[in-house]
Every structure is written in C-alpha cells, then in structure tokens.
mmCIF file of the N, C-alpha and C atoms, coordinates in Angstrom:
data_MODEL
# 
_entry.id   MODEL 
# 
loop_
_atom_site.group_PDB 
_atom_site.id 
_atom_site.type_symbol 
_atom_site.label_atom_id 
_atom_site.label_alt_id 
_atom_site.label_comp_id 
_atom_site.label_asym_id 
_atom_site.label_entity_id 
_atom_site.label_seq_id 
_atom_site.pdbx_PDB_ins_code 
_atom_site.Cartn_x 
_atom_site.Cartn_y 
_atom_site.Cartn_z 
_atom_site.occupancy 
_atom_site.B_iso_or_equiv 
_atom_site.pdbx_formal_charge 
_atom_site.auth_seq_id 
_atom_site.auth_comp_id 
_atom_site.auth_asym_id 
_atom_site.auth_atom_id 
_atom_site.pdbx_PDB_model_num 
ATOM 1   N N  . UNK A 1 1  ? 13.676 -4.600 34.367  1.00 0.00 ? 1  UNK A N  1 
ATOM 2   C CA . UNK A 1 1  ? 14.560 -5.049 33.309  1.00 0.00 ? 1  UNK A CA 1 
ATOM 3   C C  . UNK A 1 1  ? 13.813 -5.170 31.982  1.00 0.00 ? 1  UNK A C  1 
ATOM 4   N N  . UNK A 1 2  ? 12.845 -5.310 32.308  1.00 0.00 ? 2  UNK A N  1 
ATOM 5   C CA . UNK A 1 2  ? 11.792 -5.652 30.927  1.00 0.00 ? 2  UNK A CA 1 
ATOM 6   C C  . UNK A 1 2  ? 11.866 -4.433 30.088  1.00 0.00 ? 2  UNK A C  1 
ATOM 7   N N  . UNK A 1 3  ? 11.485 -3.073 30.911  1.00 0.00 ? 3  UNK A N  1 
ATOM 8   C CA . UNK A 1 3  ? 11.217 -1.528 30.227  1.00 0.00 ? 3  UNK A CA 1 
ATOM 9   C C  . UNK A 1 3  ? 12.566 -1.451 29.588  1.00 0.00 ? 3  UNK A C  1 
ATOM 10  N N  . UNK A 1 4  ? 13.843 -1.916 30.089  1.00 0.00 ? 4  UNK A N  1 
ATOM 11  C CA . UNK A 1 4  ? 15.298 -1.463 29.638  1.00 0.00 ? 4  UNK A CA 1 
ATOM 12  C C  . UNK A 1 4  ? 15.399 -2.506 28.198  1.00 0.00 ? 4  UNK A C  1 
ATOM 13  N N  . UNK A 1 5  ? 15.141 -3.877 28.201  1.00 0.00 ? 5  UNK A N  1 
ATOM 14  C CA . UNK A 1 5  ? 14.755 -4.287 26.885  1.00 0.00 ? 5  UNK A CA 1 
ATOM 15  C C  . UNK A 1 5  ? 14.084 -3.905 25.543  1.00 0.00 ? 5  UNK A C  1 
ATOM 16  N N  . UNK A 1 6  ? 12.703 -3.281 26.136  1.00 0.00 ? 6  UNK A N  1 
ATOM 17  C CA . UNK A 1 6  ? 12.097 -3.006 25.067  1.00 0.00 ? 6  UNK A CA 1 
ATOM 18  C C  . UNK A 1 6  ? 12.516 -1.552 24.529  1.00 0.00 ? 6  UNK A C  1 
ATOM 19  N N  . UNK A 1 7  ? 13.058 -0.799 25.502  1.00 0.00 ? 7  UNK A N  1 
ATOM 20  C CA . UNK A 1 7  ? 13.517 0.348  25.407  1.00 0.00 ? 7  UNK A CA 1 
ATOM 21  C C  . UNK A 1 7  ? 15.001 -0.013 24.198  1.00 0.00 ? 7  UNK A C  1 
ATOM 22  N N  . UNK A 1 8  ? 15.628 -0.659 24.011  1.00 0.00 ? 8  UNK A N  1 
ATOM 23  C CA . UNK A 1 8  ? 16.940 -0.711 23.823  1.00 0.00 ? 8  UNK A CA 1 
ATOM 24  C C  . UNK A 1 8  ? 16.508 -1.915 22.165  1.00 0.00 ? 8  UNK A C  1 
ATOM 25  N N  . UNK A 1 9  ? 15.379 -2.622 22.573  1.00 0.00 ? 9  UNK A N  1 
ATOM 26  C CA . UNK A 1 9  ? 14.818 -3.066 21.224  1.00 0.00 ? 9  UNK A CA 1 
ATOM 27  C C  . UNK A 1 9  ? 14.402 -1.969 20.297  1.00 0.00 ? 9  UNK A C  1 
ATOM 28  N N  . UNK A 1 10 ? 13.789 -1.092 20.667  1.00 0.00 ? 10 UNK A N  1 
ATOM 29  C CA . UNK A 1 10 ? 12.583 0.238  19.830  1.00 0.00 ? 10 UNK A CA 1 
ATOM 30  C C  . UNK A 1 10 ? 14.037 0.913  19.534  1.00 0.00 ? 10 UNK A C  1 
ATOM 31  N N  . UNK A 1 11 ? 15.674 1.059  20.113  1.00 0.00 ? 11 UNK A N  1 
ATOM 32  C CA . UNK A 1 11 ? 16.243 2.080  19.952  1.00 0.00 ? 11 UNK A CA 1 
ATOM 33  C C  . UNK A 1 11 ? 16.913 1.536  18.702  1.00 0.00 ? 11 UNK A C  1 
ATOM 34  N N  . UNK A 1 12 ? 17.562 -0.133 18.709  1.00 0.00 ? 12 UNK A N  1 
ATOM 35  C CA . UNK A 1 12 ? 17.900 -0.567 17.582  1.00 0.00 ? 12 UNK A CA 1 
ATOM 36  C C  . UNK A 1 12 ? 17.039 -0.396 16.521  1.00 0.00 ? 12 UNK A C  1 
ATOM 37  N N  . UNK A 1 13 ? 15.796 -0.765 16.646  1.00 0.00 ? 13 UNK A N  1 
ATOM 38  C CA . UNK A 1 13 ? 14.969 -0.879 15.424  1.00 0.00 ? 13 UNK A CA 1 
ATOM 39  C C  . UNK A 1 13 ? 14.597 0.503  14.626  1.00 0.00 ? 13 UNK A C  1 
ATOM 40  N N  . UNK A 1 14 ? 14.836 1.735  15.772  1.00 0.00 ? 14 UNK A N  1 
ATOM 41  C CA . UNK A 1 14 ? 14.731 2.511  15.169  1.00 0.00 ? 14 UNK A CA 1 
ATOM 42  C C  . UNK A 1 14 ? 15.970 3.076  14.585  1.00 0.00 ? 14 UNK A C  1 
ATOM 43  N N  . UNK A 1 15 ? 16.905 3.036  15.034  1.00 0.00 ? 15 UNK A N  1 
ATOM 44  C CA . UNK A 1 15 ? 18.268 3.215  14.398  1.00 0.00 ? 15 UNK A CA 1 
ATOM 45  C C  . UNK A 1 15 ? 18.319 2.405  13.085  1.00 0.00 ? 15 UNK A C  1 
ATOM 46  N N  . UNK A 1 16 ? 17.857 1.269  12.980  1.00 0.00 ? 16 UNK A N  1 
ATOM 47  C CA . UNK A 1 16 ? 17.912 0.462  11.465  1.00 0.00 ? 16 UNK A CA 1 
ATOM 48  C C  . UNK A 1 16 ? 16.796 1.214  10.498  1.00 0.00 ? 16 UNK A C  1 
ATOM 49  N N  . UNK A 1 17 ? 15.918 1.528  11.347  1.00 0.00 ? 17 UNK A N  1 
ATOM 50  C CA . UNK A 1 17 ? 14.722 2.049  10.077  1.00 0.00 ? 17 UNK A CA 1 
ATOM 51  C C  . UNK A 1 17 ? 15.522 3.160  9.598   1.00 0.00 ? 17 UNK A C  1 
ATOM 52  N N  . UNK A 1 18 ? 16.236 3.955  10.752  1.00 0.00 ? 18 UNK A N  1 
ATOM 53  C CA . UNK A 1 18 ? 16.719 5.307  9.888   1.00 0.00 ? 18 UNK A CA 1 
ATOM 54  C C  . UNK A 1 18 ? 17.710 5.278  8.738   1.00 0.00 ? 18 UNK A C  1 
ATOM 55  N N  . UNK A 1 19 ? 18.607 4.516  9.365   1.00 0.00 ? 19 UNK A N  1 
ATOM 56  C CA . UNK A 1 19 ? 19.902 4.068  8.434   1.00 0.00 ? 19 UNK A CA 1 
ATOM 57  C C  . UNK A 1 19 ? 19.143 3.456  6.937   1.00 0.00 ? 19 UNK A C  1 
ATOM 58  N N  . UNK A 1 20 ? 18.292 2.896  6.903   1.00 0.00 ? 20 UNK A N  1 
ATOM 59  C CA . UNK A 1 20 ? 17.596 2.186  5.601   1.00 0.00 ? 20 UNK A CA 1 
ATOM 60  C C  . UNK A 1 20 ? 17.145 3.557  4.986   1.00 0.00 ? 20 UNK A C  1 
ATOM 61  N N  . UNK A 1 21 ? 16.156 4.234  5.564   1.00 0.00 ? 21 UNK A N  1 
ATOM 62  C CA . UNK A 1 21 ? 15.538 5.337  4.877   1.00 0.00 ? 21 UNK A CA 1 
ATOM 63  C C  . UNK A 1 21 ? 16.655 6.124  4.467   1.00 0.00 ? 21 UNK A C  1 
ATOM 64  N N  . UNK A 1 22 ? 17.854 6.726  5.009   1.00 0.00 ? 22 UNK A N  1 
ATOM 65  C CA . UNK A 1 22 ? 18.921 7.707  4.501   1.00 0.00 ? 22 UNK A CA 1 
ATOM 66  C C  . UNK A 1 22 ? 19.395 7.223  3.419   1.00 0.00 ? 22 UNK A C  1 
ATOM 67  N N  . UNK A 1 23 ? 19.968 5.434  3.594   1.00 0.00 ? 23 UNK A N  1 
ATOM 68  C CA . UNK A 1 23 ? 20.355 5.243  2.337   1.00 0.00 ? 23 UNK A CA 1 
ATOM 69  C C  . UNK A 1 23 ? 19.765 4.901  0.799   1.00 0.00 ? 23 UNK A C  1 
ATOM 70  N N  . UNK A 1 24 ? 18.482 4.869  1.584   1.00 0.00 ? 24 UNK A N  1 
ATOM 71  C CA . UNK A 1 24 ? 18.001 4.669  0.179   1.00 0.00 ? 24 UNK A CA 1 
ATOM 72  C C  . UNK A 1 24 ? 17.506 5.987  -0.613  1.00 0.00 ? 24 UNK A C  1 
ATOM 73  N N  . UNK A 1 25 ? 17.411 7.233  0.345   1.00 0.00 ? 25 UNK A N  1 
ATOM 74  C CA . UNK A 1 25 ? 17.036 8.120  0.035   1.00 0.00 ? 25 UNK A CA 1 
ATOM 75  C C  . UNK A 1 25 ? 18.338 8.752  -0.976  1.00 0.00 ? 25 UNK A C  1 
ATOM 76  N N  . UNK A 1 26 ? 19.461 8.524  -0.658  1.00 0.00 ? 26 UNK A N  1 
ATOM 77  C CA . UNK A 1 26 ? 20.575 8.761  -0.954  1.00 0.00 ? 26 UNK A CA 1 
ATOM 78  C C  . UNK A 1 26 ? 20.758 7.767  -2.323  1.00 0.00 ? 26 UNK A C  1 
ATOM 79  N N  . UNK A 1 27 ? 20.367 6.606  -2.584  1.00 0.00 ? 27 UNK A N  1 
ATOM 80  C CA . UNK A 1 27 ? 20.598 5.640  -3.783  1.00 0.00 ? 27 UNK A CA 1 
ATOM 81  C C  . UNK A 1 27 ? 19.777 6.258  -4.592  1.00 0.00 ? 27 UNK A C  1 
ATOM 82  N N  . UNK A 1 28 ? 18.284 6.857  -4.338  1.00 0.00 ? 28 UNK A N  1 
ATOM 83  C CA . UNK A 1 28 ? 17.660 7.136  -5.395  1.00 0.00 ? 28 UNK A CA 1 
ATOM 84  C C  . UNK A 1 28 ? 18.399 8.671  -5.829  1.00 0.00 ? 28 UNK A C  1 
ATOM 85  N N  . UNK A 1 29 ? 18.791 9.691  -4.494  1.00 0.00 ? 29 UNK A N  1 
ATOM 86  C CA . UNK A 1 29 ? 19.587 10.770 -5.032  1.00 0.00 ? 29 UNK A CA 1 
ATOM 87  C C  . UNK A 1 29 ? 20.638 10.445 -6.256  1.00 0.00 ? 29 UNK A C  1 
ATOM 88  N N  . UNK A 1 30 ? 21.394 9.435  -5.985  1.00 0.00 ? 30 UNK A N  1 
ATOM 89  C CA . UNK A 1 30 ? 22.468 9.217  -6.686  1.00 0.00 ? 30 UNK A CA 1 
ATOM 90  C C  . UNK A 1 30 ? 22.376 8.625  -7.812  1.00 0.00 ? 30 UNK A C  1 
ATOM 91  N N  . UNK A 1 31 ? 21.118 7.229  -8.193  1.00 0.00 ? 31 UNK A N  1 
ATOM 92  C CA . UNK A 1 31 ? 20.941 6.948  -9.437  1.00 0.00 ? 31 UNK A CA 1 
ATOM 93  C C  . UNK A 1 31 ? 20.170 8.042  -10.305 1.00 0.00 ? 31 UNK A C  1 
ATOM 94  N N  . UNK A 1 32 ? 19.440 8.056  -9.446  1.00 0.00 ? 32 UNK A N  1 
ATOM 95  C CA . UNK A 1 32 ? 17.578 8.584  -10.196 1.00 0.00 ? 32 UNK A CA 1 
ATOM 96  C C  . UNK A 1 32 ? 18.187 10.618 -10.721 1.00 0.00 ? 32 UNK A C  1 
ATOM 97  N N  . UNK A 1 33 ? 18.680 10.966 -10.102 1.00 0.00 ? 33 UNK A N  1 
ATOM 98  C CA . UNK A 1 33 ? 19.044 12.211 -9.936  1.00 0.00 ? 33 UNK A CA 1 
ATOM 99  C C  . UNK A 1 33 ? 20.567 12.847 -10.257 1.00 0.00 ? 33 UNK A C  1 
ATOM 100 N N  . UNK A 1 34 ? 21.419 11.821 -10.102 1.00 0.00 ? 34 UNK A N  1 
ATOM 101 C CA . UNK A 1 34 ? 22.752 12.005 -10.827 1.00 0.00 ? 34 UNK A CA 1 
ATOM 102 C C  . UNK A 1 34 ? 23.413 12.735 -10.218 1.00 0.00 ? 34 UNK A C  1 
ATOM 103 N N  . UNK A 1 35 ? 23.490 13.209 -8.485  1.00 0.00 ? 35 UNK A N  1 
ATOM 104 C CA . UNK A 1 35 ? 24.213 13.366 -7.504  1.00 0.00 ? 35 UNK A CA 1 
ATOM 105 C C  . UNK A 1 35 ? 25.024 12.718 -6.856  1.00 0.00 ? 35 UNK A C  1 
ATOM 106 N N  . UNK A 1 36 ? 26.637 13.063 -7.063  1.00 0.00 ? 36 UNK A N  1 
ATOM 107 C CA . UNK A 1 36 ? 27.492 12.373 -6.893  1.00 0.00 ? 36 UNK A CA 1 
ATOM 108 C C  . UNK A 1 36 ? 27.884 12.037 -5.794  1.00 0.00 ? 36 UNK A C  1 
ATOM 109 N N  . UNK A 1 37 ? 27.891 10.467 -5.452  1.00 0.00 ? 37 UNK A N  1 
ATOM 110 C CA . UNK A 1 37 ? 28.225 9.846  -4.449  1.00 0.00 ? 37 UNK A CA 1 
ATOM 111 C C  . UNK A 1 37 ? 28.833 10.602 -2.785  1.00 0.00 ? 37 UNK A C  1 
ATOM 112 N N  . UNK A 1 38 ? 29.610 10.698 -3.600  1.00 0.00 ? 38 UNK A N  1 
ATOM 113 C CA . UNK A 1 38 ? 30.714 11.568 -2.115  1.00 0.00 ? 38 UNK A CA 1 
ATOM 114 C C  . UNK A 1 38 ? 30.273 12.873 -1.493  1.00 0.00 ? 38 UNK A C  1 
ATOM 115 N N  . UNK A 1 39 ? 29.147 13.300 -1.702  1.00 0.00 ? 39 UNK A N  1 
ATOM 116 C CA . UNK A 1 39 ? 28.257 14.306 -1.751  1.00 0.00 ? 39 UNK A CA 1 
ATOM 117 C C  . UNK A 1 39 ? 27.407 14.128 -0.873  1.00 0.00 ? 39 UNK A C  1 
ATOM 118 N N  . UNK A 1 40 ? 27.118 12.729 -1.058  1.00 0.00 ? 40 UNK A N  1 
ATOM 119 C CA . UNK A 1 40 ? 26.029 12.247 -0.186  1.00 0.00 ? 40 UNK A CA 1 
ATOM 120 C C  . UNK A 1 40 ? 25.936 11.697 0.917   1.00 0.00 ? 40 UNK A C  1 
ATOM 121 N N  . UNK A 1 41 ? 27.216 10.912 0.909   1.00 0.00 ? 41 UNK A N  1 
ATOM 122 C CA . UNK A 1 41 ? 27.591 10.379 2.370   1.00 0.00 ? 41 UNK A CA 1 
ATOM 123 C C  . UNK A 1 41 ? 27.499 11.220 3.785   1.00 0.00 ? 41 UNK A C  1 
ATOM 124 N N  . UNK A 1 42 ? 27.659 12.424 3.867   1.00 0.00 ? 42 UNK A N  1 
ATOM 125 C CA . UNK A 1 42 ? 27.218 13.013 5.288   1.00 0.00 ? 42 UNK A CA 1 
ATOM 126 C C  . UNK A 1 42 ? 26.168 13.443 5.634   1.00 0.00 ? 42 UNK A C  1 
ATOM 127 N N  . UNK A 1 43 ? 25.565 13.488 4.046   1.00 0.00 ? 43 UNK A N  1 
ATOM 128 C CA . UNK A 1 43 ? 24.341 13.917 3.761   1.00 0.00 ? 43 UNK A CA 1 
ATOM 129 C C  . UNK A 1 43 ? 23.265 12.543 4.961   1.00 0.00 ? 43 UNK A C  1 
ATOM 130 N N  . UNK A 1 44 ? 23.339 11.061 3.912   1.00 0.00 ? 44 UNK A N  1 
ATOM 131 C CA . UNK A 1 44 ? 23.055 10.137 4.481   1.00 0.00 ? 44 UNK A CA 1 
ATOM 132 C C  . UNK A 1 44 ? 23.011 10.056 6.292   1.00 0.00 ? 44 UNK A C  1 
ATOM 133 N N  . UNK A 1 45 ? 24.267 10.664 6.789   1.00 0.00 ? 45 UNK A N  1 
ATOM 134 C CA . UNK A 1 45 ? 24.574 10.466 7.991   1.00 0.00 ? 45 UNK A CA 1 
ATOM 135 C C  . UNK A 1 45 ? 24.040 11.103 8.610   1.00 0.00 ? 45 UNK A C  1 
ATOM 136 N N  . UNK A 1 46 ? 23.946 12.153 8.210   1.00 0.00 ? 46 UNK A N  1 
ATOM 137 C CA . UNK A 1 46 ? 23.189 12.986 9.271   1.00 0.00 ? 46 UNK A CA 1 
ATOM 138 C C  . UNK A 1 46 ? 21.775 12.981 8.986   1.00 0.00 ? 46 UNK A C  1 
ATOM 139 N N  . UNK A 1 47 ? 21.163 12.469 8.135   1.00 0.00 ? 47 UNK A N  1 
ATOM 140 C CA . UNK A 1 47 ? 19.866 12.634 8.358   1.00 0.00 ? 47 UNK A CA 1 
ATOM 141 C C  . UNK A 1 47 ? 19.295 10.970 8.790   1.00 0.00 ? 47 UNK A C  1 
ATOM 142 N N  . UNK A 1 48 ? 19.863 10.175 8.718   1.00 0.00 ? 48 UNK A N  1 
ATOM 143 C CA . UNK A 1 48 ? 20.019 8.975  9.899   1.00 0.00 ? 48 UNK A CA 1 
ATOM 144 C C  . UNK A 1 48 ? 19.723 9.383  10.956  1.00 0.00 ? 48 UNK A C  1 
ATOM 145 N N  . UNK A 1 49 ? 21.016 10.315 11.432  1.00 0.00 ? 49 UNK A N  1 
ATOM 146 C CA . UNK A 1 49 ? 20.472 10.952 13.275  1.00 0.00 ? 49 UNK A CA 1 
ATOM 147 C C  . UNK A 1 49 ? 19.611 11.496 12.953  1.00 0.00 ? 49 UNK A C  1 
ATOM 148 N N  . UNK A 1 50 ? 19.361 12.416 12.524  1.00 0.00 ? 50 UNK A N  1 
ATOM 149 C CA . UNK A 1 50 ? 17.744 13.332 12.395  1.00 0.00 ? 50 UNK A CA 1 
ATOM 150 C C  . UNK A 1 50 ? 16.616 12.295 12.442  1.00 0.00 ? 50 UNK A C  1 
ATOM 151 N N  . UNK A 1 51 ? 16.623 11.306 11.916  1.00 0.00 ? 51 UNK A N  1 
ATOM 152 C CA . UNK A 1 51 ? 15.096 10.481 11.677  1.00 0.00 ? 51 UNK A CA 1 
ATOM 153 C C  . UNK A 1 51 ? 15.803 9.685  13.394  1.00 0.00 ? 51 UNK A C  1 
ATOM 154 N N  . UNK A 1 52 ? 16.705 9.182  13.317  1.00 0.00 ? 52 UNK A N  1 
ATOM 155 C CA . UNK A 1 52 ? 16.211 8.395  14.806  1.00 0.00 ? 52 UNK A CA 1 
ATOM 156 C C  . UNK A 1 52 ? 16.073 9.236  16.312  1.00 0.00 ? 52 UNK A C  1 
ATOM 157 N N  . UNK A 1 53 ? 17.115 10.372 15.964  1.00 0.00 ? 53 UNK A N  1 
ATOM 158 C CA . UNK A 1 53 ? 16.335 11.519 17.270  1.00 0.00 ? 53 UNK A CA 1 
ATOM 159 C C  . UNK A 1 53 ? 15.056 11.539 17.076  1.00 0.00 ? 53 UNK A C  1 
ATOM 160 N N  . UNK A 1 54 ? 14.005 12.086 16.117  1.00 0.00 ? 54 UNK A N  1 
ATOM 161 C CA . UNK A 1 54 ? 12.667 12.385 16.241  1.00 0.00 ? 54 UNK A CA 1 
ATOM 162 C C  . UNK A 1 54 ? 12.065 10.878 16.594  1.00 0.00 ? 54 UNK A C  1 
ATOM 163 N N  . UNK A 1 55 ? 12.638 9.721  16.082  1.00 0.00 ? 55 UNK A N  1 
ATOM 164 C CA . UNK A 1 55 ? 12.005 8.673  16.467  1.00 0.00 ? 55 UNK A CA 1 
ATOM 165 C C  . UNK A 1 55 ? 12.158 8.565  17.952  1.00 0.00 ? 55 UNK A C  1 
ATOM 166 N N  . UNK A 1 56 ? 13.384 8.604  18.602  1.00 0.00 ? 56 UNK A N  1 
ATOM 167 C CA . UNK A 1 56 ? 13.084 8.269  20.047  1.00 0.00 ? 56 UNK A CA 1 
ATOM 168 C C  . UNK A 1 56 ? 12.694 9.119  20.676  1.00 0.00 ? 56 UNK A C  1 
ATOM 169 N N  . UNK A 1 57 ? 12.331 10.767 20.373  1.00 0.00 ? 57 UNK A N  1 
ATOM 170 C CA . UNK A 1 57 ? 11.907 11.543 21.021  1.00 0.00 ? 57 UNK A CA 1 
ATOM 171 C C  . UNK A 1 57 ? 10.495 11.189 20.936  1.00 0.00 ? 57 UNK A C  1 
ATOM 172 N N  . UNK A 1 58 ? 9.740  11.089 20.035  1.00 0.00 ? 58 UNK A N  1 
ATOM 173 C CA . UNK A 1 58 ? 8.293  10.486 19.839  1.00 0.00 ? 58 UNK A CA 1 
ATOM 174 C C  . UNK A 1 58 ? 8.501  9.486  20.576  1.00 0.00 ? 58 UNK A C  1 
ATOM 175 N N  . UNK A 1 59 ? 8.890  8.303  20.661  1.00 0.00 ? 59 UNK A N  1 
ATOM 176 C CA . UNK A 1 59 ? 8.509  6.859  21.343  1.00 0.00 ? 59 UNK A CA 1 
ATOM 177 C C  . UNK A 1 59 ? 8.907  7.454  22.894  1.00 0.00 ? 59 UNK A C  1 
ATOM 178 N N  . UNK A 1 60 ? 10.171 8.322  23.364  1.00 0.00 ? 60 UNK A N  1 
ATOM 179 C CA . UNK A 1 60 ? 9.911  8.743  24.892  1.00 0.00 ? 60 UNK A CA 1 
ATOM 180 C C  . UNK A 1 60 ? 8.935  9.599  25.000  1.00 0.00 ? 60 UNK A C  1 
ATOM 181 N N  . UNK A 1 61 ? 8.121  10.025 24.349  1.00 0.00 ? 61 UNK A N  1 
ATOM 182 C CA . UNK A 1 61 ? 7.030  11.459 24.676  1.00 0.00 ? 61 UNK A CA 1 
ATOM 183 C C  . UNK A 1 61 ? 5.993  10.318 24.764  1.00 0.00 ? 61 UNK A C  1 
ATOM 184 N N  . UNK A 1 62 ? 5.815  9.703  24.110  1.00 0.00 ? 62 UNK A N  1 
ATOM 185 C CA . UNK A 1 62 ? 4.436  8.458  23.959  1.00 0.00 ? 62 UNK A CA 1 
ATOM 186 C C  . UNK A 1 62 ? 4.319  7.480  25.350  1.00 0.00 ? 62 UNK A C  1 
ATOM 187 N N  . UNK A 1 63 ? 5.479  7.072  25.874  1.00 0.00 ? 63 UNK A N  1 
ATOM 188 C CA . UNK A 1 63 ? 5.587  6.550  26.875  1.00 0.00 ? 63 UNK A CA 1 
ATOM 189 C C  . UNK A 1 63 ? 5.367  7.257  28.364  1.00 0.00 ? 63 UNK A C  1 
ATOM 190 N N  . UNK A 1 64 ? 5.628  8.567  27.983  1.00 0.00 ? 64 UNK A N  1 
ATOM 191 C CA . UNK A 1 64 ? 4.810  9.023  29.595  1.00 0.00 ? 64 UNK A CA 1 
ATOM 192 C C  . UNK A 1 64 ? 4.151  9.437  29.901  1.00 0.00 ? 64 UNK A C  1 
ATOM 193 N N  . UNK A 1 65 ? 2.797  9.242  28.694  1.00 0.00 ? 65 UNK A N  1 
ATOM 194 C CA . UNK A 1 65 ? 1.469  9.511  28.720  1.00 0.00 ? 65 UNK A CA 1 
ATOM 195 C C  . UNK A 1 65 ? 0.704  8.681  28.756  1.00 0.00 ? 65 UNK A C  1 
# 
C-alpha cells in the first residue's frame, strides 16, 4: 500500500508541476508576446499532458532500476 501512495503522490505532484509550467508558459506567451488568449488554451493543455507523460514515464523507468 505504501508503493500505491507514493506512486499516486509523485502522479499528483507531477500533474501540478505540469499544469503550473503550461500556464505560465502560456501567461508569458500571452502578456510578454501578444498571443491571443484563445489560442492558447489547447495549446496549454496539451503540453500539460506532454510534460506529465514524460514525467511519469521517467519516474516509472527510474523505479525499476
């Protein structure tokens, strides 16, 4: 039960790191750069999944070595 905890802790935390990095990557697109909002939103989304797939694929590749 312990491995299913920490497993399911690392999956939230990495799901929050991603969601932070997209959107902010996306706030600076949109202030700093002058790319319009509605443009960006799937943009944001999908590269959310992109950063937390590679994250849990790294943290499961790390774990069964």
């Amino acid at each position: 039960m312990k491995k299913f905890t920490e497993l399911a802790l690392t999956f939230a935390f990495a799901s929050c790191s991603a969601a932070y990095v997209a959107y902010s990557a996306a706030y600076i697109a949109h202030y700093e750069l002058g790319i319009p909002s509605a443009a960006l939103r799937n943009q944001a989304l999908t590269s959310a999944i992109l950063i937390l797939g590679l994250v849990t694929i790294e943290f499961l590749a790390s774990k069964k070595q």
